[in-house]
C-alpha positions, 0 to 999 in steps of 0.5 A: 119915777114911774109912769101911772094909768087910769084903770082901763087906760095904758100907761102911755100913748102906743104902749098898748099896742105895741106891747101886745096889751090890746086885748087888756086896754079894750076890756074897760073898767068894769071888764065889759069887752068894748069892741061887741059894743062900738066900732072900731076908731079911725084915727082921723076921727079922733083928731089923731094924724098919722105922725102923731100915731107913728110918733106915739108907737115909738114912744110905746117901744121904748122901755120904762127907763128910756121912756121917763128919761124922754119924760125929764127932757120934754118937762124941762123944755116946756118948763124953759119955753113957759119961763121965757115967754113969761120974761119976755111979757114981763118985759113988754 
């Protein structure tokens, strides 16, 4: 299962970074550079935490097999936890 992008977008969250694409993911749709156009982004001014950076670049590490295997866990256990919450409404 590969991961996909919208067209000026990394892949995933920390991928860009991390890889070095910095400097790809900035030019935009359209190839404008955006860093002549606006200022630079403070994480906290976007509702990002510092966990969330940090917990974001080690998923941007990982390679594309590690990532989606991580993808498969994370799907099933959001899938279990909406499963049990809809049994015990049900119940109620």
């Amino acid at each position: 299962m590969a991961s996909t992008a919208r067209i000026g977008q990394p892949a995933r969250p920390g991928r860009s970074v991390a890889c070095g694409d910095e400097d790809e993911w900035r030019a935009g749709v359209g190839g404008g550079d955006l860093r002549k156009e606006s200022h630079p982004v403070i994480l906290s001014d976007i509702g990002v935490t510092p966990m969330q950076s940090h917990q974001w670049q080690k998923l941007g590490a990982l390679d594309d097999d590690a990532f989606e295997a991580r993808a498969v866990v994370a799907k099933r256990q959001a899938v279990s936890s909406v499963e049990a919450a809809a049994l015990l409404t049900a119940e109620h």
